[in-house]
N, CA, C and O atoms as a GROMACS GRO file, in nm:
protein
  360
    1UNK      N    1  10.701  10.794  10.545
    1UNK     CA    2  10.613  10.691  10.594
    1UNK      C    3  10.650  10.654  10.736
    1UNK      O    4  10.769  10.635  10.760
    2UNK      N    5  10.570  10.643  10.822
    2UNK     CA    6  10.580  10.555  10.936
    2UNK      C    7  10.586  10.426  10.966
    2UNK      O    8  10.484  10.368  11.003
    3UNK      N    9  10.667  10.381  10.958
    3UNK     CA   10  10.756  10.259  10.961
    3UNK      C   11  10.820  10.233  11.032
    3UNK      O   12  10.880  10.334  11.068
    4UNK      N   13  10.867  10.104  11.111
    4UNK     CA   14  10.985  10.045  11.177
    4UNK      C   15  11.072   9.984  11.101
    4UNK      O   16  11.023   9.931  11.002
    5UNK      N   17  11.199   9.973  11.118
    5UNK     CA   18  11.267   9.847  11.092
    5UNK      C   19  11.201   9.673  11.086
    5UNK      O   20  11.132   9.634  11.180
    6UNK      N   21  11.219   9.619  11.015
    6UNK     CA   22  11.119   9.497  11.000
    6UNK      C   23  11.008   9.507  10.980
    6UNK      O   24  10.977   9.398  10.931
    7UNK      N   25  10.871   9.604  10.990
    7UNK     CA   26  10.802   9.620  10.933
    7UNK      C   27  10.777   9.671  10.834
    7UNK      O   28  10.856   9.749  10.780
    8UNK      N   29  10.670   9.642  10.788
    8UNK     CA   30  10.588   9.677  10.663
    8UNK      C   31  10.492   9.871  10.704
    8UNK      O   32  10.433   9.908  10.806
    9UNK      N   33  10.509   9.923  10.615
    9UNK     CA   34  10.457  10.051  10.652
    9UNK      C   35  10.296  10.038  10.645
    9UNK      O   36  10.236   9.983  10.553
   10UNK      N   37  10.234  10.100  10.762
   10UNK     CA   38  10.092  10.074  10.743
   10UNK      C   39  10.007  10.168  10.636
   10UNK      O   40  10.011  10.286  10.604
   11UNK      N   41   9.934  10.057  10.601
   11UNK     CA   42   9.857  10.084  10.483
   11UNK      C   43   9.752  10.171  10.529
   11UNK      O   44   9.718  10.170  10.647
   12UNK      N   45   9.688  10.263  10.427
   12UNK     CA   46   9.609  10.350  10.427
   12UNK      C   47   9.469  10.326  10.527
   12UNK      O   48   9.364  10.312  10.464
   13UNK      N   49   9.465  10.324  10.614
   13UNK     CA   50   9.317  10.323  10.704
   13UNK      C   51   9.221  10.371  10.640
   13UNK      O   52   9.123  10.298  10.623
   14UNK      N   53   9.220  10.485  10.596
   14UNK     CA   54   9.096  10.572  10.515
   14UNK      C   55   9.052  10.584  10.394
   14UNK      O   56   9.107  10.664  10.318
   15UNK      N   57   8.932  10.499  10.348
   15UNK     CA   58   8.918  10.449  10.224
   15UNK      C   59   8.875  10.622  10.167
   15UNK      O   60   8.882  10.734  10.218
   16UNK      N   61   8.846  10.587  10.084
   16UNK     CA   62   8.769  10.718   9.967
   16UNK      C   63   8.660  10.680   9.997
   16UNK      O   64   8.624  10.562   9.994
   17UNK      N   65   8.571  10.806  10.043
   17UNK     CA   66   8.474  10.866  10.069
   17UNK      C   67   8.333  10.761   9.992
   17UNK      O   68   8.244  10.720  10.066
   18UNK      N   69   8.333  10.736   9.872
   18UNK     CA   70   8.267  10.669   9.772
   18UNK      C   71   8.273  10.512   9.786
   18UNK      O   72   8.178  10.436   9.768
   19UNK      N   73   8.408  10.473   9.824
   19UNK     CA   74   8.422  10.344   9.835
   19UNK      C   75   8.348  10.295   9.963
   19UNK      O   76   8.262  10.208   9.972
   20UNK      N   77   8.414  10.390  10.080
   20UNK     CA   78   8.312  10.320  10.235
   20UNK      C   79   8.180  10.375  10.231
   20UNK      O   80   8.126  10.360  10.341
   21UNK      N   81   8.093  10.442  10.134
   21UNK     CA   82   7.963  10.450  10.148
   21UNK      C   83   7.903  10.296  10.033
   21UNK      O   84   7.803  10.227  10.052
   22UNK      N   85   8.005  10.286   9.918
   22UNK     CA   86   7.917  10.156   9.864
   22UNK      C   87   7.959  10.026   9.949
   22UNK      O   88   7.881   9.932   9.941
   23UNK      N   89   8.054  10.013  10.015
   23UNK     CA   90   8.087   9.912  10.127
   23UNK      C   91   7.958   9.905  10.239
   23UNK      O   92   7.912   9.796  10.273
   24UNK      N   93   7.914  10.010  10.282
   24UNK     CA   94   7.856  10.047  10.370
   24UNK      C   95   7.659  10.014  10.274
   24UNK      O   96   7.576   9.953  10.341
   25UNK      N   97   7.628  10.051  10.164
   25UNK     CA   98   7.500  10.014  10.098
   25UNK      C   99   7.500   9.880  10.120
   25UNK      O  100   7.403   9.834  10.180
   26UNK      N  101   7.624   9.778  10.070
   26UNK     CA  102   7.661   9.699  10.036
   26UNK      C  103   7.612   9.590  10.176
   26UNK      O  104   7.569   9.475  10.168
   27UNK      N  105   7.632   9.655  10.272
   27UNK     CA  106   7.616   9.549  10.433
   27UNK      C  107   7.495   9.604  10.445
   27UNK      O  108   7.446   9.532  10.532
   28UNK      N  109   7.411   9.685  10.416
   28UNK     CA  110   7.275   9.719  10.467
   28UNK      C  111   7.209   9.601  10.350
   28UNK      O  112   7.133   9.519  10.400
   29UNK      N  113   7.229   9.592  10.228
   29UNK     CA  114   7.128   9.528  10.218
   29UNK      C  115   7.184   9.392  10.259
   29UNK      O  116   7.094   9.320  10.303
   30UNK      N  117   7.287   9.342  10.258
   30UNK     CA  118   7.310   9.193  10.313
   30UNK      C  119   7.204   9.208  10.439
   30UNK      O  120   7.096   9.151  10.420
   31UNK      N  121   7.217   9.263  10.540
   31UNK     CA  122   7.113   9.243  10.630
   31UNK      C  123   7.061   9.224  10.609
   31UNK      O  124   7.052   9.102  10.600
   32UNK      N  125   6.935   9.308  10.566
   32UNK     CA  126   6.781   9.307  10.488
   32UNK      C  127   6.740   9.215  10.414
   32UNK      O  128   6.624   9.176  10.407
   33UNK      N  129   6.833   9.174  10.352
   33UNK     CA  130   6.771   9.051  10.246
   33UNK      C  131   6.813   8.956  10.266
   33UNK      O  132   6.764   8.877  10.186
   34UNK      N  133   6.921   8.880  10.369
   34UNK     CA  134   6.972   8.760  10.392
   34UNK      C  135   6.942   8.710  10.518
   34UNK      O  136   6.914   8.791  10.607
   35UNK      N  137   6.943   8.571  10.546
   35UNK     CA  138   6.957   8.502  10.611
   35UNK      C  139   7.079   8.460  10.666
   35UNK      O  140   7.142   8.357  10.642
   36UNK      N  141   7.112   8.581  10.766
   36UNK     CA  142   7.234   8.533  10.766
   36UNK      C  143   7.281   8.427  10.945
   36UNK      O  144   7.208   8.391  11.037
   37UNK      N  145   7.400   8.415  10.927
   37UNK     CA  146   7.401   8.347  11.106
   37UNK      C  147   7.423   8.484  11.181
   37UNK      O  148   7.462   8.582  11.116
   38UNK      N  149   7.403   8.492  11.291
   38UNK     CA  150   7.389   8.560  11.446
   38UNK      C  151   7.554   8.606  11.427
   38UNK      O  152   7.587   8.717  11.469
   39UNK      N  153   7.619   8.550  11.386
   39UNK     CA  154   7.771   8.583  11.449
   39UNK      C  155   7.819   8.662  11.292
   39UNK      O  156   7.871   8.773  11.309
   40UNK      N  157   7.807   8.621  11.160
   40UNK     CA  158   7.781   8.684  11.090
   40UNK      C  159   7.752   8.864  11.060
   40UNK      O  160   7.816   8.959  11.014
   41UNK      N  161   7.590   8.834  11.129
   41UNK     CA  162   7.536   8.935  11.122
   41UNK      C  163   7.549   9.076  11.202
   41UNK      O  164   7.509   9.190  11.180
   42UNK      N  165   7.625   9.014  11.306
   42UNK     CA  166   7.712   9.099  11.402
   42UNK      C  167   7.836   9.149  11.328
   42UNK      O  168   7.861   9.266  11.359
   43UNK      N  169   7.906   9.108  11.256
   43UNK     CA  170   8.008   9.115  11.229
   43UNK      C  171   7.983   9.257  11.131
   43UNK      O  172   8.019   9.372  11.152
   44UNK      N  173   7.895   9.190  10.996
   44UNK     CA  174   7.835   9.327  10.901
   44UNK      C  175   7.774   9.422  11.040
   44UNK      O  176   7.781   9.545  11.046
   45UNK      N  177   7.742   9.373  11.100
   45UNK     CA  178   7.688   9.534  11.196
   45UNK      C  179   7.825   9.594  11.202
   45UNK      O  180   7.875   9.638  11.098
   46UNK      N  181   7.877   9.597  11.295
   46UNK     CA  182   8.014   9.642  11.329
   46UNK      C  183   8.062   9.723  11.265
   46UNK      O  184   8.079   9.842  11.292
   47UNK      N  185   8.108   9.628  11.116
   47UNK     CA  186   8.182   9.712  11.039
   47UNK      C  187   8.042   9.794  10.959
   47UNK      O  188   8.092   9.852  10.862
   48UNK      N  189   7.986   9.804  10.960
   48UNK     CA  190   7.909   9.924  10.939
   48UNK      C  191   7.843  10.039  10.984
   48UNK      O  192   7.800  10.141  10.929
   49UNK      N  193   7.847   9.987  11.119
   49UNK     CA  194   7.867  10.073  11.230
   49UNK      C  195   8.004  10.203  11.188
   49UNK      O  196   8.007  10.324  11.163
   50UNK      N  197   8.082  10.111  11.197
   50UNK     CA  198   8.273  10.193  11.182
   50UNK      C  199   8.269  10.283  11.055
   50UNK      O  200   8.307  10.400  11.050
   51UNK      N  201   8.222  10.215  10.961
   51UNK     CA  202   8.163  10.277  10.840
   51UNK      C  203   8.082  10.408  10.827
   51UNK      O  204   8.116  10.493  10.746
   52UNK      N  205   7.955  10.426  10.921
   52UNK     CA  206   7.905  10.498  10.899
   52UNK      C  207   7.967  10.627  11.003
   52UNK      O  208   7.931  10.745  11.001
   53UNK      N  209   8.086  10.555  11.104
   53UNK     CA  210   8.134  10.692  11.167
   53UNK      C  211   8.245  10.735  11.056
   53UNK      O  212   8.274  10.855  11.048
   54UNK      N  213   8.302  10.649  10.980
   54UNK     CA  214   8.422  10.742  10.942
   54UNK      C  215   8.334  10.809  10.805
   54UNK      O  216   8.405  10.897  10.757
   55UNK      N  217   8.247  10.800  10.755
   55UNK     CA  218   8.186  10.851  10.652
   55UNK      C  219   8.114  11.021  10.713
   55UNK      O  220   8.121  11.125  10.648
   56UNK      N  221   8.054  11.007  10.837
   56UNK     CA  222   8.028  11.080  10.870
   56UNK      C  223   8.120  11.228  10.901
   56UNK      O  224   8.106  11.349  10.883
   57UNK      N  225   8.230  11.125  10.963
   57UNK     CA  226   8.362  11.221  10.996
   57UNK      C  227   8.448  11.328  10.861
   57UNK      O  228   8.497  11.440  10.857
   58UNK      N  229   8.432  11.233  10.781
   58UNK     CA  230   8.465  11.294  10.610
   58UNK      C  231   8.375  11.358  10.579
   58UNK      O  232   8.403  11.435  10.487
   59UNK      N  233   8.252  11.364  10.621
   59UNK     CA  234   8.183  11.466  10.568
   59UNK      C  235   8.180  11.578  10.601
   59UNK      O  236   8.168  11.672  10.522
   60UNK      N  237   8.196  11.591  10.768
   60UNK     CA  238   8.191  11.686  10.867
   60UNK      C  239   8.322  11.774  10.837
   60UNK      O  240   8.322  11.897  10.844
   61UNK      N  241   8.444  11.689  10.801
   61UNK     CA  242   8.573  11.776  10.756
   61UNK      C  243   8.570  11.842  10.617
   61UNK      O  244   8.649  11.931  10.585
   62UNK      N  245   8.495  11.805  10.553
   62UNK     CA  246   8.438  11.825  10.377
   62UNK      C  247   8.413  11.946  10.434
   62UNK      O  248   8.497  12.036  10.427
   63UNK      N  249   8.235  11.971  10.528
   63UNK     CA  250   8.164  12.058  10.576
   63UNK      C  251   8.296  12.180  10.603
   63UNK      O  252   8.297  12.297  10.563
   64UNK      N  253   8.385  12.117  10.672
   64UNK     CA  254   8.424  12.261  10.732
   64UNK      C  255   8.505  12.343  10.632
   64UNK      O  256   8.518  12.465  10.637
   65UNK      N  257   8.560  12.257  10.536
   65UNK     CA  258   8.645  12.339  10.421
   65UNK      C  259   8.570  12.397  10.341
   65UNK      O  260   8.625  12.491  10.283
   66UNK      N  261   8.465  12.379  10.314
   66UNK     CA  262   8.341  12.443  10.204
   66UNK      C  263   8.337  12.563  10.249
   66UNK      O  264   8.300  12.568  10.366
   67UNK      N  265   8.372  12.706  10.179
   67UNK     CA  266   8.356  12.813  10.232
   67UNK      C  267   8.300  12.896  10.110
   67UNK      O  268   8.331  12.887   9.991
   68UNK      N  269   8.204  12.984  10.176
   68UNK     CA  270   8.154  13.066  10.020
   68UNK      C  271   8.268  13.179  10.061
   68UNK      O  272   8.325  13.204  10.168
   69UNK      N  273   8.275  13.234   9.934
   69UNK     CA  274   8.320  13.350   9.932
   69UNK      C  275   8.278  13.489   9.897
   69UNK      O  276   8.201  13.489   9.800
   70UNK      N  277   8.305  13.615   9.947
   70UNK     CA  278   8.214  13.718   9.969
   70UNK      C  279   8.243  13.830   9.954
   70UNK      O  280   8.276  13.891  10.055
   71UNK      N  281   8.242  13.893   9.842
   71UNK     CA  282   8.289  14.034   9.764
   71UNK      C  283   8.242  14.120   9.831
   71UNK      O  284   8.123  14.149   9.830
   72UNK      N  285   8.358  14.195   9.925
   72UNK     CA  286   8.333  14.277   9.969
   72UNK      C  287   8.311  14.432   9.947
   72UNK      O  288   8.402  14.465   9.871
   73UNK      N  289   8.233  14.544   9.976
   73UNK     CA  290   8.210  14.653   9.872
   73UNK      C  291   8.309  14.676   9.825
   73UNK      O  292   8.296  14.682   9.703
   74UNK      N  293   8.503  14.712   9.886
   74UNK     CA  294   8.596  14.741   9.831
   74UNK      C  295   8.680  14.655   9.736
   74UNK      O  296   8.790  14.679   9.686
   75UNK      N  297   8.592  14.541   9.722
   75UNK     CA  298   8.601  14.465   9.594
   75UNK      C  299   8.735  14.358   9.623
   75UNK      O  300   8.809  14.316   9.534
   76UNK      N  301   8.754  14.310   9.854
   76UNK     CA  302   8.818  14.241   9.821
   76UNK      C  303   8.757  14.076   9.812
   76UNK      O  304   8.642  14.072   9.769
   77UNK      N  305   8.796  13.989   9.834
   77UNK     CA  306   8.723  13.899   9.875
   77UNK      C  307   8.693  13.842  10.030
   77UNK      O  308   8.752  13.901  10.121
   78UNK      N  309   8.634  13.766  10.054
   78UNK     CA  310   8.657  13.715  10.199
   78UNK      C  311   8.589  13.562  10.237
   78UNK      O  312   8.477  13.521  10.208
   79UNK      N  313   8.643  13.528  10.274
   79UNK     CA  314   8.636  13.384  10.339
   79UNK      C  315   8.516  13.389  10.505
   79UNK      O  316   8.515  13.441  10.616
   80UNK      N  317   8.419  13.284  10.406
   80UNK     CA  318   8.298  13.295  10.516
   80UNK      C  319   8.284  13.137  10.567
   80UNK      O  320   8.324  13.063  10.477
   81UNK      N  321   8.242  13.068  10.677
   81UNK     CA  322   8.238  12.936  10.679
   81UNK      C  323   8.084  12.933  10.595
   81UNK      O  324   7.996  13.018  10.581
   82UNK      N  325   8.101  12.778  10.543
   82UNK     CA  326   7.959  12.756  10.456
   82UNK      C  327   7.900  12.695  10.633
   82UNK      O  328   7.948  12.646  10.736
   83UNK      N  329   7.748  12.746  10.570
   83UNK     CA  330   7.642  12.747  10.688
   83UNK      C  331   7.557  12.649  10.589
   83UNK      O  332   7.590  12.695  10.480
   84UNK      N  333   7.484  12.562  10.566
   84UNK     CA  334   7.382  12.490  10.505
   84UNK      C  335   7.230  12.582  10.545
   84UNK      O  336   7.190  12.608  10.658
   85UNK      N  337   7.154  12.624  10.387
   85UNK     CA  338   6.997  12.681  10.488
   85UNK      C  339   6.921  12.578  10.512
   85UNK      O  340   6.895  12.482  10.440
   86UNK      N  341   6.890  12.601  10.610
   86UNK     CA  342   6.766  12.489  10.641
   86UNK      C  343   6.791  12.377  10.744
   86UNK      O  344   6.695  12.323  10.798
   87UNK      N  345   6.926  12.338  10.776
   87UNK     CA  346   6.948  12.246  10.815
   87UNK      C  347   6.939  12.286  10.974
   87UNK      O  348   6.972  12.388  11.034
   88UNK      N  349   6.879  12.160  11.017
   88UNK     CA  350   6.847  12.146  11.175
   88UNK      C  351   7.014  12.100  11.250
   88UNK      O  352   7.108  12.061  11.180
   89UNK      N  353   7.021  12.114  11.394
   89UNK     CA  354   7.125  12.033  11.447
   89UNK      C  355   7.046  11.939  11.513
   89UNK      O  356   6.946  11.957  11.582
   90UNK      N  357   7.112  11.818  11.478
   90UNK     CA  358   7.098  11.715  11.612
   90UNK      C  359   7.109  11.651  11.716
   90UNK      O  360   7.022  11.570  11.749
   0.00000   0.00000   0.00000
């Protein structure tokens, strides 16, 4: 762990994948359906903002480990990056 003397070791930054997307449902509809104050409502922005980059970022690292694999005629295997069909870039 990374730690100092006198401190406390820092706690995990990176929730599970599942947890910061229902965190993240969770502040979209507070928006949408509440009345909330200005300073508030900034605040759920923010962290859902932060939310939707590190969700994104986990996905994109998900993306890159996903690999099909591909029997080659001499029957060995081989490691291909997964390509998604269909999908546009943005």
């Amino acid at each position: 762990m990374n730690s100092t003397p006198g401190n406390k070791p820092e706690p995990e930054k990176k929730q599970v994948f599942e947890q910061s997307l229902a965190r993240l449902e969770e502040i979209v509809r507070n928006l949408e359906s509440a009345n909330l104050p200005l300073d508030e409502a900034m605040k759920l922005f923010e962290e859902g903002m932060q939310l939707s980059r590190d969700c994104q970022k986990q996905l994109e690292q998900a993306e890159a480990r996903v690999e099909i694999l591909l029997k080659k005629a001499g029957g060995e295997m081989a490691a291909q990056p997964f390509e998604p069909e269909g999908e546009e870039e943005t």
